[in-house]
Predicted model as a PDB file, atoms N, CA, C, CB and O in Angstrom, pLDDT in the B-factor column:
MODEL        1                                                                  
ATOM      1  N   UNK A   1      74.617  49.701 206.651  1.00 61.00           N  
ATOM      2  CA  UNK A   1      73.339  50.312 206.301  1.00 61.00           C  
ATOM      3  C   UNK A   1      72.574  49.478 205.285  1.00 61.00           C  
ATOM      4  CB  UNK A   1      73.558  51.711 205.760  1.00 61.00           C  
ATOM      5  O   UNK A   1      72.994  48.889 204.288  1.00 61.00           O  
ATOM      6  N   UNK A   2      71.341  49.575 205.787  1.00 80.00           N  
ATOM      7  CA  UNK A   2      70.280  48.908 204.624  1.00 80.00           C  
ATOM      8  C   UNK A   2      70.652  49.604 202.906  1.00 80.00           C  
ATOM      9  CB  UNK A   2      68.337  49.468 205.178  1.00 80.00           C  
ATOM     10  O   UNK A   2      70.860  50.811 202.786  1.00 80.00           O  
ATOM     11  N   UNK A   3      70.700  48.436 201.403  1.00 90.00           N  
ATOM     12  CA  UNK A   3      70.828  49.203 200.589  1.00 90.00           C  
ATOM     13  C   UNK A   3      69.644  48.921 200.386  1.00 90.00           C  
ATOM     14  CB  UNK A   3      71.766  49.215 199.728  1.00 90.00           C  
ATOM     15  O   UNK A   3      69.019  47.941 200.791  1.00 90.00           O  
ATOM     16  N   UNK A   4      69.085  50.323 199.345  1.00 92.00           N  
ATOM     17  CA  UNK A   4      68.130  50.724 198.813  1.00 92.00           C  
ATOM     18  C   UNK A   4      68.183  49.987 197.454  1.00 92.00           C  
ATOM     19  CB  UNK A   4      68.106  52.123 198.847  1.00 92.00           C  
ATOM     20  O   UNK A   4      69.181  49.391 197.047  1.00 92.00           O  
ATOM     21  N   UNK A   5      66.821  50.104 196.688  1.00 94.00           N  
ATOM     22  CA  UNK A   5      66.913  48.833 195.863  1.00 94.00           C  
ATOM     23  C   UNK A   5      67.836  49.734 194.423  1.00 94.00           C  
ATOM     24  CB  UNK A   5      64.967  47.991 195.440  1.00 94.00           C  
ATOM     25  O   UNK A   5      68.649  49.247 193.638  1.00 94.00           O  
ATOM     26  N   UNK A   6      67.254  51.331 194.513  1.00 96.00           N  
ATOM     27  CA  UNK A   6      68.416  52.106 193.487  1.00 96.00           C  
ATOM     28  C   UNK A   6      69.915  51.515 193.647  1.00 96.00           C  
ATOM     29  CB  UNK A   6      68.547  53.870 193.895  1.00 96.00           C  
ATOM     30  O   UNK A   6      70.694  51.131 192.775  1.00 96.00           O  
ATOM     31  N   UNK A   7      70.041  51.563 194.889  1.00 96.00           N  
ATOM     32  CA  UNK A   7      71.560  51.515 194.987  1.00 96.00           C  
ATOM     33  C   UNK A   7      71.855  50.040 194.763  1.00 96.00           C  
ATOM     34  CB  UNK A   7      72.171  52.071 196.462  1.00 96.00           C  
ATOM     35  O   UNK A   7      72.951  49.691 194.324  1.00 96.00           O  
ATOM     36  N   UNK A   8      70.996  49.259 195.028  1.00 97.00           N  
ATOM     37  CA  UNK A   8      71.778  47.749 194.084  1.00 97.00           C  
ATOM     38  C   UNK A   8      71.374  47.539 193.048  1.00 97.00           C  
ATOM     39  CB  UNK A   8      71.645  46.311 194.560  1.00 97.00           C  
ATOM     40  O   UNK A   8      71.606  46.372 192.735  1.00 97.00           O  
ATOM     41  N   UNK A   9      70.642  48.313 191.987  1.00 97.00           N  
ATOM     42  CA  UNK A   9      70.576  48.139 190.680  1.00 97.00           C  
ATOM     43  C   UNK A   9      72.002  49.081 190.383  1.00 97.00           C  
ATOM     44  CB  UNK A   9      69.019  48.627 189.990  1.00 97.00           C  
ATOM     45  O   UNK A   9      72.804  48.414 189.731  1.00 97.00           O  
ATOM     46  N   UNK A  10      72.352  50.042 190.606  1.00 97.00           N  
ATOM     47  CA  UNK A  10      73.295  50.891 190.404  1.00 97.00           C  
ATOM     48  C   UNK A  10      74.514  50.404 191.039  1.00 97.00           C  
ATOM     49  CB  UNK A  10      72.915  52.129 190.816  1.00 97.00           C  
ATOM     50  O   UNK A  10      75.429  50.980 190.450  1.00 97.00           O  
ATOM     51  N   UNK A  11      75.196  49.327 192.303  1.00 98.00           N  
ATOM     52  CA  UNK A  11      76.033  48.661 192.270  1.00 98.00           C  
ATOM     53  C   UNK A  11      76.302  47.804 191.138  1.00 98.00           C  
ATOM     54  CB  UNK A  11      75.939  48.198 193.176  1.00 98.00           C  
ATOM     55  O   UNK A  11      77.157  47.672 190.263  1.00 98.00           O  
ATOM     56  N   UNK A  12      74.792  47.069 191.666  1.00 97.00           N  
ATOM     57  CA  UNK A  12      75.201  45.937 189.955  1.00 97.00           C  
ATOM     58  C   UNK A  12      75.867  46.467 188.581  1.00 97.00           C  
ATOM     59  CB  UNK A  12      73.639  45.343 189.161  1.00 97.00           C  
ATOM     60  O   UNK A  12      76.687  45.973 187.808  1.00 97.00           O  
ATOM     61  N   UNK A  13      75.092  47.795 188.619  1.00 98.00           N  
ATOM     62  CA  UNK A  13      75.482  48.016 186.837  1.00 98.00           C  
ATOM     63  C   UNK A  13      76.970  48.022 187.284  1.00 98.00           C  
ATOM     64  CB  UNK A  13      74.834  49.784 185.773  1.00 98.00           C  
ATOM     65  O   UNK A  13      77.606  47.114 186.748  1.00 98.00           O  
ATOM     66  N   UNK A  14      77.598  48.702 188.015  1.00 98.00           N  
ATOM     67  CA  UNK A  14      78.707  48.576 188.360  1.00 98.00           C  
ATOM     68  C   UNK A  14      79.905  47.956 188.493  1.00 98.00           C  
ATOM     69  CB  UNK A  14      78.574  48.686 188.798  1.00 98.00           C  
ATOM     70  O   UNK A  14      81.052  48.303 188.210  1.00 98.00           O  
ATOM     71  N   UNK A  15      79.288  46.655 189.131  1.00 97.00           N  
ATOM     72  CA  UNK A  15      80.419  45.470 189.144  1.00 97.00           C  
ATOM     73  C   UNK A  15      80.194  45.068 187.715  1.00 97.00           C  
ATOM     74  CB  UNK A  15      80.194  44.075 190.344  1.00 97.00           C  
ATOM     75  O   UNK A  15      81.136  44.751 186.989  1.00 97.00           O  
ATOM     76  N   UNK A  16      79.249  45.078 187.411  1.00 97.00           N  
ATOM     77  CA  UNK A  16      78.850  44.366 185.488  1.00 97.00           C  
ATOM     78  C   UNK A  16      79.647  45.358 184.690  1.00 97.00           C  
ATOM     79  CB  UNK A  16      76.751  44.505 184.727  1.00 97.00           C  
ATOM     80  O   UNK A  16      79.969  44.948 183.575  1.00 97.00           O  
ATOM     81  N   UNK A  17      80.010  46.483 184.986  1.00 96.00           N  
ATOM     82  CA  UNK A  17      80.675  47.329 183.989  1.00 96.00           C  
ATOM     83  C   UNK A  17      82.106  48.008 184.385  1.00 96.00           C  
ATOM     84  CB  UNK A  17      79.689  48.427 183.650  1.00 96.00           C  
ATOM     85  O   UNK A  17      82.482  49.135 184.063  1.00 96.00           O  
ATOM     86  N   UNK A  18      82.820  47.030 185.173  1.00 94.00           N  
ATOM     87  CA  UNK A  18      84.153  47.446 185.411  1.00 94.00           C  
ATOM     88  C   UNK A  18      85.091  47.912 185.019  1.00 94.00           C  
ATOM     89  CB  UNK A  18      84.562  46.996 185.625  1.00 94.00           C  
ATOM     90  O   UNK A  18      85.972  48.414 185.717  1.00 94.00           O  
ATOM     91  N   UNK A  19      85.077  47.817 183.584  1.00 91.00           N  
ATOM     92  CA  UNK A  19      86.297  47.726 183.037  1.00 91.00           C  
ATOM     93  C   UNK A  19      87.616  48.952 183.621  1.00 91.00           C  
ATOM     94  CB  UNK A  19      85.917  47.846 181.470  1.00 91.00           C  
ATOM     95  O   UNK A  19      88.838  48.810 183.665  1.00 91.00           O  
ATOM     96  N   UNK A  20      87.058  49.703 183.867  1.00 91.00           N  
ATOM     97  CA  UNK A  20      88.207  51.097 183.710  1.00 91.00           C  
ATOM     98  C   UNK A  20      87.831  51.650 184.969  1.00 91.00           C  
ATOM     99  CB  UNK A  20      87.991  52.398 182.264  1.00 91.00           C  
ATOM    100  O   UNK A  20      88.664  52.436 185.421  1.00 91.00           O  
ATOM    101  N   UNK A  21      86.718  51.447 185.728  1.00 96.00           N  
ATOM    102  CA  UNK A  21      86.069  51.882 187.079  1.00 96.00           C  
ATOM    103  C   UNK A  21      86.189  53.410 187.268  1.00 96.00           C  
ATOM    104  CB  UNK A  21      86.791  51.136 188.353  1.00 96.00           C  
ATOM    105  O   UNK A  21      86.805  54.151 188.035  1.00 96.00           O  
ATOM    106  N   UNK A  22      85.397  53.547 186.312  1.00 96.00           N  
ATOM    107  CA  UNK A  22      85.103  55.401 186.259  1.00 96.00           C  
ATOM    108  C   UNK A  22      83.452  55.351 185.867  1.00 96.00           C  
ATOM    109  CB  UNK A  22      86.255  56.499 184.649  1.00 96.00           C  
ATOM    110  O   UNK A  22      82.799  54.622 185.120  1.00 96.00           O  
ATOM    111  N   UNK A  23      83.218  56.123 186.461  1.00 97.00           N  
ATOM    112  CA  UNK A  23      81.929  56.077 185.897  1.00 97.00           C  
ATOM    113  C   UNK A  23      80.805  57.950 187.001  1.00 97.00           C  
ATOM    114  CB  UNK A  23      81.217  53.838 186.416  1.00 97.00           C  
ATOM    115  O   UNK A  23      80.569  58.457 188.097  1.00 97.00           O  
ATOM    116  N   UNK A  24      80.600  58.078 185.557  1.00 96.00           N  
ATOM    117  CA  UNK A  24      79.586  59.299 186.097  1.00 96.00           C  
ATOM    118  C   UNK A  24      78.261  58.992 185.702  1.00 96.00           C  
ATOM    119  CB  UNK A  24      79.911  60.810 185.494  1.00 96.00           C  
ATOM    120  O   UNK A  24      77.731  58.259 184.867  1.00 96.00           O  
ATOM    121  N   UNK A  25      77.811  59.986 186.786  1.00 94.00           N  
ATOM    122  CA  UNK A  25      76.212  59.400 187.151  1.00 94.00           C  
ATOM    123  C   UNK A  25      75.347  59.461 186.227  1.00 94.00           C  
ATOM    124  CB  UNK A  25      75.468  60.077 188.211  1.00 94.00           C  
ATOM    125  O   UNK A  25      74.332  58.769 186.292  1.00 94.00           O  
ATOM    126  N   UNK A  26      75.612  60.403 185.066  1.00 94.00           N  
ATOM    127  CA  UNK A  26      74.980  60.531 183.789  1.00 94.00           C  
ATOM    128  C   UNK A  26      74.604  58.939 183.097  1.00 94.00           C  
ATOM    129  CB  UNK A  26      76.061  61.440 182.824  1.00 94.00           C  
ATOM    130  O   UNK A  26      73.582  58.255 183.037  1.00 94.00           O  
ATOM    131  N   UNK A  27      75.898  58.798 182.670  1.00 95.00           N  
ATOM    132  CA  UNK A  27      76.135  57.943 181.974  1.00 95.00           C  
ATOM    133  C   UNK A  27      75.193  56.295 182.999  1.00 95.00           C  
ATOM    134  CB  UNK A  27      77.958  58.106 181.721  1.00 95.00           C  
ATOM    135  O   UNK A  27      74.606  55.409 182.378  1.00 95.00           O  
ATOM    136  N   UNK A  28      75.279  56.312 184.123  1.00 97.00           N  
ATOM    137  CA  UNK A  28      74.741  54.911 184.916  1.00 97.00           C  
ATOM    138  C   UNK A  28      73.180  55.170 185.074  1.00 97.00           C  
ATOM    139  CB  UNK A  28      75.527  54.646 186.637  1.00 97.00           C  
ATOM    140  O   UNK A  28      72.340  54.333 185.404  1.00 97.00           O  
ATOM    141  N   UNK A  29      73.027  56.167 184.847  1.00 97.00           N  
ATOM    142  CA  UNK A  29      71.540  57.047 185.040  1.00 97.00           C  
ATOM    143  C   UNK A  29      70.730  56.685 183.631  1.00 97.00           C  
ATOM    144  CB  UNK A  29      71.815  59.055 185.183  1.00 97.00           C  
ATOM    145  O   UNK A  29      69.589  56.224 183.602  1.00 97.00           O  
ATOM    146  N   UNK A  30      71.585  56.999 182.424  1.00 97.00           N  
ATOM    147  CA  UNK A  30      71.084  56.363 180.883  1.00 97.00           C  
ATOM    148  C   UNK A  30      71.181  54.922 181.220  1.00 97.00           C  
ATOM    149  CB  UNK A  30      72.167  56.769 179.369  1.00 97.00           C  
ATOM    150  O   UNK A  30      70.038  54.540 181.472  1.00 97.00           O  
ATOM    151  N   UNK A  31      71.951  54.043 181.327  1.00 97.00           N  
ATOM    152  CA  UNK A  31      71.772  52.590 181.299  1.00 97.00           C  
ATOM    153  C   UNK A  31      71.037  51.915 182.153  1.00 97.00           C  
ATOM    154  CB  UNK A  31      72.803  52.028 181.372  1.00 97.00           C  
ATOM    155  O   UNK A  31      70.545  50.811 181.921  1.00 97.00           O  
ATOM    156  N   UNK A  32      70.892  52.752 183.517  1.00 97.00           N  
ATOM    157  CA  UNK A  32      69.700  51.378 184.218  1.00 97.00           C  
ATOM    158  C   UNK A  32      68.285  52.721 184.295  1.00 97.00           C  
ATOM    159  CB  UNK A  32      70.398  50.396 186.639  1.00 97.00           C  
ATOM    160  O   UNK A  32      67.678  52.756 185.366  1.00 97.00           O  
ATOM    161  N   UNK A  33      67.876  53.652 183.277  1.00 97.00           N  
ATOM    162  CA  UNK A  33      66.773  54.418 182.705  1.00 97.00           C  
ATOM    163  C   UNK A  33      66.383  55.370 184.076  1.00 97.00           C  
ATOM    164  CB  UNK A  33      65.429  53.327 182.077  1.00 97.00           C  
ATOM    165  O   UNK A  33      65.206  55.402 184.435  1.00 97.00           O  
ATOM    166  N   UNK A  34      67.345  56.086 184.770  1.00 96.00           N  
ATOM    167  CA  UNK A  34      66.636  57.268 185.886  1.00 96.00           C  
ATOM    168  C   UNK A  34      67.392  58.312 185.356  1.00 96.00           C  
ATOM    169  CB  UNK A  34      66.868  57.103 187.759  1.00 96.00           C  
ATOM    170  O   UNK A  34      67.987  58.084 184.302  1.00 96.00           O  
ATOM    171  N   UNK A  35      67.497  59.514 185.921  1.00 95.00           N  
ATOM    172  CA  UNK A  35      68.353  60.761 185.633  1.00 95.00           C  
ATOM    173  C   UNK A  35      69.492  60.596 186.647  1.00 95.00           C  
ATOM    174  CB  UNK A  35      67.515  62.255 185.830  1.00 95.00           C  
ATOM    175  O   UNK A  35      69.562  59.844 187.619  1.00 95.00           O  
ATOM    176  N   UNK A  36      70.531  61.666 186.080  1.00 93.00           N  
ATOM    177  CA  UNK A  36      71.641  61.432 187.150  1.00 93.00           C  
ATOM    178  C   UNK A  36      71.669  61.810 188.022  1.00 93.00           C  
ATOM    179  CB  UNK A  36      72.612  61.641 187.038  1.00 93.00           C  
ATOM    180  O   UNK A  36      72.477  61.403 188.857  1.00 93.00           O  
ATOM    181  N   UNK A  37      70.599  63.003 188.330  1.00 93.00           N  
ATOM    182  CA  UNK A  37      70.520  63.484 189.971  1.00 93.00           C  
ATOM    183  C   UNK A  37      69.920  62.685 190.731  1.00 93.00           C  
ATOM    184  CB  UNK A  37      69.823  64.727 190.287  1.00 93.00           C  
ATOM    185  O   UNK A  37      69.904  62.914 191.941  1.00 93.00           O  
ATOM    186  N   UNK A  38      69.266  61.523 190.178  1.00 95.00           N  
ATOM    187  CA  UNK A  38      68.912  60.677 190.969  1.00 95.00           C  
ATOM    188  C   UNK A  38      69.960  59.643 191.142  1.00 95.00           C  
ATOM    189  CB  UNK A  38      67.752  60.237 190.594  1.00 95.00           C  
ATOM    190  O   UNK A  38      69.884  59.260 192.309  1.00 95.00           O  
ATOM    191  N   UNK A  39      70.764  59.109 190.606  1.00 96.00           N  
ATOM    192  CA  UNK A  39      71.822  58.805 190.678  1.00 96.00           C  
ATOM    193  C   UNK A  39      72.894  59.295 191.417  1.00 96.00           C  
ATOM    194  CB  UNK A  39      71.996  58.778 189.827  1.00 96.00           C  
ATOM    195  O   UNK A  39      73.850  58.527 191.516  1.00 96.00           O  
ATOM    196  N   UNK A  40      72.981  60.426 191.984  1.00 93.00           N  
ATOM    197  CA  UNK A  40      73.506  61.369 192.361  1.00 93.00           C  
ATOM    198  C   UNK A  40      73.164  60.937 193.784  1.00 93.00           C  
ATOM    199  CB  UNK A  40      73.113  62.649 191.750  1.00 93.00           C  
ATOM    200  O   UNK A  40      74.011  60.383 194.484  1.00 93.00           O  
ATOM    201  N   UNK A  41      72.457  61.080 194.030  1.00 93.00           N  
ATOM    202  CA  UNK A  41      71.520  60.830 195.536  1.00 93.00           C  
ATOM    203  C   UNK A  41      71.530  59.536 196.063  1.00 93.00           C  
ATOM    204  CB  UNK A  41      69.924  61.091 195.399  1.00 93.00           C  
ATOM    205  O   UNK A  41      71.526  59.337 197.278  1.00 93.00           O  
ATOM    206  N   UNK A  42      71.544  58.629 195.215  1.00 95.00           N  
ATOM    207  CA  UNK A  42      71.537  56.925 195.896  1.00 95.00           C  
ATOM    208  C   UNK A  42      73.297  56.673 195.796  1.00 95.00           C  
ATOM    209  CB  UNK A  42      70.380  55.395 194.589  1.00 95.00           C  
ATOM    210  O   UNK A  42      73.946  55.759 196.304  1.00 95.00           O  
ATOM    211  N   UNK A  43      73.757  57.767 194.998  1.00 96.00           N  
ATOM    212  CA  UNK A  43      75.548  57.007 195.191  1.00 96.00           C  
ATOM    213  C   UNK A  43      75.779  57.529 196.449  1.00 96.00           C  
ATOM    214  CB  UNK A  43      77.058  57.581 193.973  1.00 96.00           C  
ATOM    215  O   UNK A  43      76.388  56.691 197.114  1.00 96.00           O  
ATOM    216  N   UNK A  44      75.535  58.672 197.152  1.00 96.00           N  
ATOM    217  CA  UNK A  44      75.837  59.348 198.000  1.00 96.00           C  
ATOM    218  C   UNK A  44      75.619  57.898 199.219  1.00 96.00           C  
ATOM    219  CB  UNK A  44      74.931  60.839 197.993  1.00 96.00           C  
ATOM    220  O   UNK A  44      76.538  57.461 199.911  1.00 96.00           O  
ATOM    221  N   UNK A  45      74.858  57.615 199.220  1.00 96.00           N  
ATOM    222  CA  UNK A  45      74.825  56.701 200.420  1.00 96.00           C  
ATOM    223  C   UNK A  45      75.654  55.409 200.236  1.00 96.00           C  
ATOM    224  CB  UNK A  45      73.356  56.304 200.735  1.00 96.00           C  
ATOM    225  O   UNK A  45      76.121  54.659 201.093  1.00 96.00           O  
ATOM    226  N   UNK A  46      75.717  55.346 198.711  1.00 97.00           N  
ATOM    227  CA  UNK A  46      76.754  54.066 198.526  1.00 97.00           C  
ATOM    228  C   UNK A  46      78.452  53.955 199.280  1.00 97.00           C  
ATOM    229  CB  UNK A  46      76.998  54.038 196.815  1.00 97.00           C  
ATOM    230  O   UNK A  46      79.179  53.048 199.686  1.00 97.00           O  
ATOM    231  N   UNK A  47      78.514  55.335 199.172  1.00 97.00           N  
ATOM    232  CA  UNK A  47      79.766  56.079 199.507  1.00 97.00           C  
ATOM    233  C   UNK A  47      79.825  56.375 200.928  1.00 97.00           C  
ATOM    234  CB  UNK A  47      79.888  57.367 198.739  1.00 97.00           C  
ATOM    235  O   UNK A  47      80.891  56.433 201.540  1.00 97.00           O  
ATOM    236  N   UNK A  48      78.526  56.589 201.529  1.00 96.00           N  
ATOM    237  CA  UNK A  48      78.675  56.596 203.057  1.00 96.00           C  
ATOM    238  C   UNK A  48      79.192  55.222 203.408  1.00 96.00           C  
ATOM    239  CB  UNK A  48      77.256  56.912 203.856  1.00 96.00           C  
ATOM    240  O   UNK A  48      80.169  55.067 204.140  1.00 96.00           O  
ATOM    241  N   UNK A  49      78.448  54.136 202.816  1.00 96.00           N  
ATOM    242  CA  UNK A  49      78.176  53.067 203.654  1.00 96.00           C  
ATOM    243  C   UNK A  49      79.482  52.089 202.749  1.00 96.00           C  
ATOM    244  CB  UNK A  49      76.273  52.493 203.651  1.00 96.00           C  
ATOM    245  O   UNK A  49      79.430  50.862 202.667  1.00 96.00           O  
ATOM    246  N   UNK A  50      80.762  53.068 202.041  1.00 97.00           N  
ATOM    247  CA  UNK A  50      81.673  52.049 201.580  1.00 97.00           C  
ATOM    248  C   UNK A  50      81.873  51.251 200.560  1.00 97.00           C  
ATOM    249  CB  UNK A  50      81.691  51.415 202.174  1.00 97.00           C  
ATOM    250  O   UNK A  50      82.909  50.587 200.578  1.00 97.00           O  
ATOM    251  N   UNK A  51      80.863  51.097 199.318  1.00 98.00           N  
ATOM    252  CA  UNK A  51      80.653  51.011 198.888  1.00 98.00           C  
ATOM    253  C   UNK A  51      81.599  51.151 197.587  1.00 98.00           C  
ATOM    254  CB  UNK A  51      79.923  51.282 199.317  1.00 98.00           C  
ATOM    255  O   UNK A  51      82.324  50.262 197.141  1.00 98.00           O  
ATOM    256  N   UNK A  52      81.451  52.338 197.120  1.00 98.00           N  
ATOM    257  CA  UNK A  52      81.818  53.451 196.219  1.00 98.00           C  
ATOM    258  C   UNK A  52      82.276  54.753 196.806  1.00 98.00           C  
ATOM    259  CB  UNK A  52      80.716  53.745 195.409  1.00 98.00           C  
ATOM    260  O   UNK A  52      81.829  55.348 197.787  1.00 98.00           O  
ATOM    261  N   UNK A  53      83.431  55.127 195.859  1.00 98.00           N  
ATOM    262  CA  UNK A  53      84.620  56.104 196.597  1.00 98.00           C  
ATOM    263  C   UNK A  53      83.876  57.380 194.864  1.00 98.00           C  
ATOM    264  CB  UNK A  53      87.233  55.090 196.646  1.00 98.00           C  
ATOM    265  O   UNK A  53      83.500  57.034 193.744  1.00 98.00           O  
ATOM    266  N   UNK A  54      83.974  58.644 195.450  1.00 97.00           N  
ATOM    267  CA  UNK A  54      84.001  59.442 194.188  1.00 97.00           C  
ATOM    268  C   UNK A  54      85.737  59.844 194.024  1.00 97.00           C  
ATOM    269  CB  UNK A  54      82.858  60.951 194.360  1.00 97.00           C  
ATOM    270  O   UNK A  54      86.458  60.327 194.897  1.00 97.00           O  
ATOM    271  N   UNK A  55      86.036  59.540 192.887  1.00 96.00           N  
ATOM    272  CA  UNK A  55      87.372  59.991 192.291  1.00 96.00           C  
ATOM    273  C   UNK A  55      87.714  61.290 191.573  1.00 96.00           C  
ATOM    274  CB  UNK A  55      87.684  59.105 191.419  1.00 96.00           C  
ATOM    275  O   UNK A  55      88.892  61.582 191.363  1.00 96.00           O  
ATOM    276  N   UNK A  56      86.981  61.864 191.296  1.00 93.00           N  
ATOM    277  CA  UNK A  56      86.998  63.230 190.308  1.00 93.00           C  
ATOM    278  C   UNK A  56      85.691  64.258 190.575  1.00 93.00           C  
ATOM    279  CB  UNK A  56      86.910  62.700 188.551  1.00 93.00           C  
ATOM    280  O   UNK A  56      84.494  64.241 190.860  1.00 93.00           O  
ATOM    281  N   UNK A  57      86.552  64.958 190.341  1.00 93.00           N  
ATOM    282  CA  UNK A  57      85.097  66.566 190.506  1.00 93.00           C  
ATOM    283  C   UNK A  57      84.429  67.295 189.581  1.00 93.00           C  
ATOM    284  CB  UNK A  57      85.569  67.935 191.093  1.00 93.00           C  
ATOM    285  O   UNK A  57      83.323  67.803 189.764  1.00 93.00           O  
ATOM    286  N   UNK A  58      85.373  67.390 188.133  1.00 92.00           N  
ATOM    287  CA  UNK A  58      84.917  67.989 187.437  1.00 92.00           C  
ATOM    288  C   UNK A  58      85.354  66.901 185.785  1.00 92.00           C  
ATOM    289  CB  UNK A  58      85.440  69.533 187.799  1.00 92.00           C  
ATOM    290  O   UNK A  58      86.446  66.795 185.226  1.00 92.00           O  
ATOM    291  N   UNK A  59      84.210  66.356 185.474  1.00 89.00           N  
ATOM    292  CA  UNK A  59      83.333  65.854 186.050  1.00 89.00           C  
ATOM    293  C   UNK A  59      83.286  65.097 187.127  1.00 89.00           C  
ATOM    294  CB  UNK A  59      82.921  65.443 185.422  1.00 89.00           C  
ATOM    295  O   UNK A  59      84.403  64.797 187.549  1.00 89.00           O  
ATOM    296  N   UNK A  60      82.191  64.587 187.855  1.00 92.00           N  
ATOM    297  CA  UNK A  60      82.155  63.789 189.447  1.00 92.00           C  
ATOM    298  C   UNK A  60      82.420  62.519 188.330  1.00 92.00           C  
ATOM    299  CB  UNK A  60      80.293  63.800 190.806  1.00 92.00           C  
ATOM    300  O   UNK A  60      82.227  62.467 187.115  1.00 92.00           O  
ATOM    301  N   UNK A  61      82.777  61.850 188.985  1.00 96.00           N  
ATOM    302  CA  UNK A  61      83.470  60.430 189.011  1.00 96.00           C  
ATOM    303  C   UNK A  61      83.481  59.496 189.905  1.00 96.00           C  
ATOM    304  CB  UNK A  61      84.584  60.489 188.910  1.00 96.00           C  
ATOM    305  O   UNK A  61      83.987  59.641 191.017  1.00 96.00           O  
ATOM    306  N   UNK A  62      82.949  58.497 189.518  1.00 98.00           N  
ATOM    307  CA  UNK A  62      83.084  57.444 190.812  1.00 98.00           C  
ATOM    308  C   UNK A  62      83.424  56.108 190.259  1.00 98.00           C  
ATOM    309  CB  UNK A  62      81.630  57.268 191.743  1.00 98.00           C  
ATOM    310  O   UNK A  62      83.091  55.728 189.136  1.00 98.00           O  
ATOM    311  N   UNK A  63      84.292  55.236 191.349  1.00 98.00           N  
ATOM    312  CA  UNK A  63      84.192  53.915 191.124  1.00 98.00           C  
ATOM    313  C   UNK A  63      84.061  53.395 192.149  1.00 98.00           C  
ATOM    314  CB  UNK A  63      85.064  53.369 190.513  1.00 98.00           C  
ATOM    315  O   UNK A  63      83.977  54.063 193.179  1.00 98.00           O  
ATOM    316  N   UNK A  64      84.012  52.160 192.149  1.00 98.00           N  
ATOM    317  CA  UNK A  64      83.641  51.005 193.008  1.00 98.00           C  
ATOM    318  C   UNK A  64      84.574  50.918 193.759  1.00 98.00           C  
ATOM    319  CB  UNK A  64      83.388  49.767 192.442  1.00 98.00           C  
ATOM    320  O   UNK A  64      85.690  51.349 193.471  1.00 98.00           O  
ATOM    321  N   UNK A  65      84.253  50.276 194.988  1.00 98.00           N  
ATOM    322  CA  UNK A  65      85.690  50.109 195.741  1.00 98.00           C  
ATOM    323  C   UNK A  65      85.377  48.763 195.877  1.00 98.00           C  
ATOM    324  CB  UNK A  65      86.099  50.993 197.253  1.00 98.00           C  
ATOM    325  O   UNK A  65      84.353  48.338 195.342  1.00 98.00           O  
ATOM    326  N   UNK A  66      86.260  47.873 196.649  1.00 97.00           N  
ATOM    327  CA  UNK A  66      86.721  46.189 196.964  1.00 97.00           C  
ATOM    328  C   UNK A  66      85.606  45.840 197.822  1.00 97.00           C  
ATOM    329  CB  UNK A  66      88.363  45.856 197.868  1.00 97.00           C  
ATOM    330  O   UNK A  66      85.006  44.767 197.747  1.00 97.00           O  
ATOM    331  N   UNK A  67      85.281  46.993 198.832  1.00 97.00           N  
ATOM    332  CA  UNK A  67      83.847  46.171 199.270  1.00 97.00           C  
ATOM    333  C   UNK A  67      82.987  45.902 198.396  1.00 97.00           C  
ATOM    334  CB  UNK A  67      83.010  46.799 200.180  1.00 97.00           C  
ATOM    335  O   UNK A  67      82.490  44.780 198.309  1.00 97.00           O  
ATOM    336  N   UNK A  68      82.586  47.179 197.383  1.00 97.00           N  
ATOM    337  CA  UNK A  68      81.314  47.135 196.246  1.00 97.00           C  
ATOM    338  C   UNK A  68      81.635  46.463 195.575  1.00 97.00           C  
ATOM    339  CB  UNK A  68      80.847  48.183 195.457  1.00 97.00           C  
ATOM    340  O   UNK A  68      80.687  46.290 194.808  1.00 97.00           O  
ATOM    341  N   UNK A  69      82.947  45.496 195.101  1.00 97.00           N  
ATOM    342  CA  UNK A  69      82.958  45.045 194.484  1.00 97.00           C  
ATOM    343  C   UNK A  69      82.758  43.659 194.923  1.00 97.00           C  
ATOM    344  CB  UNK A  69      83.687  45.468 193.958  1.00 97.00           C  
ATOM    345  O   UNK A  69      82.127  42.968 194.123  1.00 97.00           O  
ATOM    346  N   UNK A  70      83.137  43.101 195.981  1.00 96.00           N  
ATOM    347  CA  UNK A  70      82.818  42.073 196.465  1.00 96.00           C  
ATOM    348  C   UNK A  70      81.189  41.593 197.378  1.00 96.00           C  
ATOM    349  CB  UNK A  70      83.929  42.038 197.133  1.00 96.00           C  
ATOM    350  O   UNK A  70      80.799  40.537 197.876  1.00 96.00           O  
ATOM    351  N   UNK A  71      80.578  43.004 197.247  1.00 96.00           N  
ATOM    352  CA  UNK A  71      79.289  42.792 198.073  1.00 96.00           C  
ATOM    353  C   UNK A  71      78.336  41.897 196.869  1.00 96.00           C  
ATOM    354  CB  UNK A  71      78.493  44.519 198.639  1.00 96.00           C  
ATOM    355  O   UNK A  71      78.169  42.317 195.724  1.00 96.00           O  
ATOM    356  N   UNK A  72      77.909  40.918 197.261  1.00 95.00           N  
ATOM    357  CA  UNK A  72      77.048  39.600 196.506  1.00 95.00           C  
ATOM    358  C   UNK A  72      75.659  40.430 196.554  1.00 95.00           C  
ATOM    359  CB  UNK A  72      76.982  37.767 197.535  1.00 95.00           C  
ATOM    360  O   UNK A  72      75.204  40.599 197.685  1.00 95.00           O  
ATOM    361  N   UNK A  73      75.013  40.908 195.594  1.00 91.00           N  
ATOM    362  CA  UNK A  73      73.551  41.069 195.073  1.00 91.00           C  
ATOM    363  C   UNK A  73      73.124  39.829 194.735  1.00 91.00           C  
ATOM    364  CB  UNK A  73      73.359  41.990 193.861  1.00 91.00           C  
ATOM    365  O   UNK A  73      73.893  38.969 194.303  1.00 91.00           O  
ATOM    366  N   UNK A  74      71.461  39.593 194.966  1.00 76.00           N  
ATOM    367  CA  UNK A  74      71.311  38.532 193.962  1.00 76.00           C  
ATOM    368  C   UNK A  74      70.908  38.530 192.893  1.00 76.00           C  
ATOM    369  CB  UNK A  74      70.783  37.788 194.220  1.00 76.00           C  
ATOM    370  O   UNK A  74      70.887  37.486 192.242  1.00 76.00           O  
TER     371      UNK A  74                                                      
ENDMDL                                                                          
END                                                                             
C-alpha cells in the first residue's frame, strides 16, 4: 500500500527512536506536533500494510516491526 506522508513522518520518528520499541500514540503525536487520534488513524494502516504490530491495550502500544524497520524513507 501507498504510505501516506503521516505515516512516514511517524515511521521515521520510529526507526529514529528505537530504543525499547514501545511507543504510544500520545507520546509520537507530541514529538512530530499532531494529536494522538490522529496518530491513531495513520498507525492503523501502518499495521495493515506491516509495518507496525500494536503490542499492548491498556495503554495501546506499538512497535515497529523488521519490515518498518528496514523500509528506507528518504
Amino acid at each position: 500500500g501507498e504510505m501516506t506522508e503521516k505515516g512516514k513522518i511517524i515511521l521515521k520518528y520510529m526507526q529514529n527512536n528505537i530504543t525499547n520499541n514501545i511507543f504510544k500514540s500520545k507520546d509520537i503525536g507530541d514529538a512530530i506536533g499532531v494529536s494522538g487520534r490522529s496518530v491513531s488513524g495513520s498507525i492503523k494502516k501502518l499495521i495493515t500494510d506491516g509495518y507496525v504490530e500494536k503490542i499492548g491495550t491498556n495503554p495501546v502500544t506499538y512497535a515497529i516491526t523488521e519490515v518498518g524497520k528496514d523500509y528506507k524513507l528518504d
